[in-house]
Backbone as numpy.savetxt, mean C-alpha at the origin, in Angstrom:
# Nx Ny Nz CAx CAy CAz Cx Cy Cz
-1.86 -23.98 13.73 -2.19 -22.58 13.65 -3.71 -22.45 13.72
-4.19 -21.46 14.56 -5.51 -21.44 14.75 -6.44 -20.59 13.75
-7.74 -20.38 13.83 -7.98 -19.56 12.88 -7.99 -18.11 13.64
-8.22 -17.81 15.09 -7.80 -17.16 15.63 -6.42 -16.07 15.55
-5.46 -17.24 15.08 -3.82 -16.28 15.37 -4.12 -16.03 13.65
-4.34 -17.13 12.90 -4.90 -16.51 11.37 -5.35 -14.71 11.10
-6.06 -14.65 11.84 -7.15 -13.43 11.73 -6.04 -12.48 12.57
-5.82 -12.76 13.44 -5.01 -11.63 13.97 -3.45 -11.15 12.90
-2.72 -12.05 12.63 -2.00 -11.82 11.65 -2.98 -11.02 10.15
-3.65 -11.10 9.68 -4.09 -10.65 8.60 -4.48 -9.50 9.23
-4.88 -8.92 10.05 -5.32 -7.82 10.72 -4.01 -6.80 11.06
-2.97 -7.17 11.55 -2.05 -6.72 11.74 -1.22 -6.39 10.28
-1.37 -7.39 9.41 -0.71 -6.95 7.81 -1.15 -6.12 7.38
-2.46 -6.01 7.55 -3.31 -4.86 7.01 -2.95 -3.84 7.43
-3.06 -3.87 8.98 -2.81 -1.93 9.43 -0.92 -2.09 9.30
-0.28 -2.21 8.86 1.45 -2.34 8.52 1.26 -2.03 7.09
-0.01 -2.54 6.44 0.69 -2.05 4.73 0.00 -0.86 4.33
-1.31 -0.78 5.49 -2.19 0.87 5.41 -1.22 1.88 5.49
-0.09 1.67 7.25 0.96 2.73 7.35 1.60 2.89 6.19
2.14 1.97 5.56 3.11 2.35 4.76 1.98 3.41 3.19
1.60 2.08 2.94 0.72 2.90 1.79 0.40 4.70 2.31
-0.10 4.79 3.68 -0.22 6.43 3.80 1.21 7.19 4.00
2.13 6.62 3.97 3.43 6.78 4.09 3.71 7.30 2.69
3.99 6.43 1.95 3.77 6.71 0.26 3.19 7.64 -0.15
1.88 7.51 -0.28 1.01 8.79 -0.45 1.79 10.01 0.54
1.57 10.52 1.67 2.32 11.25 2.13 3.28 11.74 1.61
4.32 11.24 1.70 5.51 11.36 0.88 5.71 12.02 -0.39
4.47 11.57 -1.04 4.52 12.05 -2.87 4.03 13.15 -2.49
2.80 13.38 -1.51 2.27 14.56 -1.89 3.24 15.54 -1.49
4.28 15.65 -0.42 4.90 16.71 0.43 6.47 16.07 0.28
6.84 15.77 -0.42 8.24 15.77 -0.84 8.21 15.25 -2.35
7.41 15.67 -3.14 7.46 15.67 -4.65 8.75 15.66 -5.70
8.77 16.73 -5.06 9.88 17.34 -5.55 11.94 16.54 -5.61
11.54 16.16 -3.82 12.78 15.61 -3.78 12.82 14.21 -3.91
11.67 14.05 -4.50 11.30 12.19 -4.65 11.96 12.21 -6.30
10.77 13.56 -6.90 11.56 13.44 -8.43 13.10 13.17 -9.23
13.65 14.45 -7.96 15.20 14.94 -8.33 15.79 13.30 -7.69
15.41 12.44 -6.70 15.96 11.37 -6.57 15.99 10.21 -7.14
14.72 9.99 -8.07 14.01 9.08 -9.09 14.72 9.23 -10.40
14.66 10.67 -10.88 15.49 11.31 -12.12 16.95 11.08 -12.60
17.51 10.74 -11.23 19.20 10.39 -11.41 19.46 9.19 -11.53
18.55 8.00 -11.39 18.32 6.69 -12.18 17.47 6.24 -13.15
16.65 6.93 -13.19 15.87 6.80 -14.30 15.77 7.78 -15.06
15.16 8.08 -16.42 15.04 9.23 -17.44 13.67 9.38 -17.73
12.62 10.16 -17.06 10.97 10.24 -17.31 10.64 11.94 -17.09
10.02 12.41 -17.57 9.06 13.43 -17.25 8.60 13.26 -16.20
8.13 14.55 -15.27 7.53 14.84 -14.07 6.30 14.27 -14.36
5.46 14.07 -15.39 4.14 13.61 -15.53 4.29 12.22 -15.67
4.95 11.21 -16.11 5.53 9.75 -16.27 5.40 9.81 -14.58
6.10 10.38 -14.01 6.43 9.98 -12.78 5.19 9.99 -11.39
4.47 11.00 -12.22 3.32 11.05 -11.30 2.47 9.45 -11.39
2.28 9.81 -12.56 1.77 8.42 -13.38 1.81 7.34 -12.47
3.44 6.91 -13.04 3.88 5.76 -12.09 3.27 5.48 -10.38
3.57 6.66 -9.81 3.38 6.48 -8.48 1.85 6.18 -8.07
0.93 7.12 -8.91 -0.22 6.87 -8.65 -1.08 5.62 -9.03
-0.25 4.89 -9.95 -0.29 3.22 -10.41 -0.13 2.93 -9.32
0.63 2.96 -8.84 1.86 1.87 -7.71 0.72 2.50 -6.33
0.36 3.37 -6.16 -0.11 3.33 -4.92 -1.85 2.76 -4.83
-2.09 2.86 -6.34 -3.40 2.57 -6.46 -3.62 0.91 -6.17
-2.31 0.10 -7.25 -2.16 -1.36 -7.05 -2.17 -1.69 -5.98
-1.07 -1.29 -4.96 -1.07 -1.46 -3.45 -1.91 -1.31 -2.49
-2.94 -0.46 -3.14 -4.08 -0.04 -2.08 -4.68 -1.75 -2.49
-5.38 -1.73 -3.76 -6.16 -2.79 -4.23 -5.22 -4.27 -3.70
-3.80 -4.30 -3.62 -3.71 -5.63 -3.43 -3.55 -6.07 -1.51
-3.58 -4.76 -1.24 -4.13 -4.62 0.38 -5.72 -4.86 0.44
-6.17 -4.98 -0.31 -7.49 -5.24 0.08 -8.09 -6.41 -0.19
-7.26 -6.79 -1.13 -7.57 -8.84 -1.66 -6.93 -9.39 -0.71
-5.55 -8.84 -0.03 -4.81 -9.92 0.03 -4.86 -9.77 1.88
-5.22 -8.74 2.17 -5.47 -8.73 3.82 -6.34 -8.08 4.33
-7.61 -7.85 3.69 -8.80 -7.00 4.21 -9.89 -7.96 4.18
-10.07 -8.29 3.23 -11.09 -9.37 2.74 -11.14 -10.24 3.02
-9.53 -11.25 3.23 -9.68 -12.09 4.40 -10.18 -12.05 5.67
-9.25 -11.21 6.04 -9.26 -10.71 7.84 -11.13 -10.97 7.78
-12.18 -9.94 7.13 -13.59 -10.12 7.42 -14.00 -11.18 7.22
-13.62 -11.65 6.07 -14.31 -13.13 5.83 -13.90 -14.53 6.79
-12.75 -13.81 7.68 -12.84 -15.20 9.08 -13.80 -14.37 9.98
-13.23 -13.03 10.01 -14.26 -12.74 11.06 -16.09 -13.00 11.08
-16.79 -12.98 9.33 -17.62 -12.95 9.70 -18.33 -14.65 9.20
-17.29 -15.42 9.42 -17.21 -17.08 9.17 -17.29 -17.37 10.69
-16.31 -16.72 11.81 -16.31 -16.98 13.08 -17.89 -16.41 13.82
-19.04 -16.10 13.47 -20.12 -15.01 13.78 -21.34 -16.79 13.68
């Protein structure tokens, strides 16, 4: 495996977990509502618990998109320079 196909894979993970992450976000902001009423019928939380949660979960995901395929991806790119 080259460091080449390396970098391109980490580059490509990245913009796949950006979509989704703006997917997520998206989602919460403009279907709130039917995320709640679908969350609520397995679980038992307040509308504010739930905000909570999500904004954890999208915050973690942002941050572990950025250790785990941003920071690489530059640091071959600017190792290959």
């Amino acid at each position: 495996m080259t460091i080449e196909l390396i970098q391109s894979i980490l580059g490509w993970c990245a913009v796949i977990n950006i979509a989704v992450l703006g997917l997520w976000a998206l989602f919460f902001m403009l279907a709130h509502d039917f995320m709640y009423r679908l969350h609520s019928k397995l679980f038992t939380f307040s509308v504010e618990t739930f905000d909570v949660l999500h904004y954890a979960g999208i915050a973690a995901y942002k941050i572990t998109i950025i250790v785990f395929n941003v920071a690489p991806y530059l640091a071959i790119h600017l190792a290959g320079r």
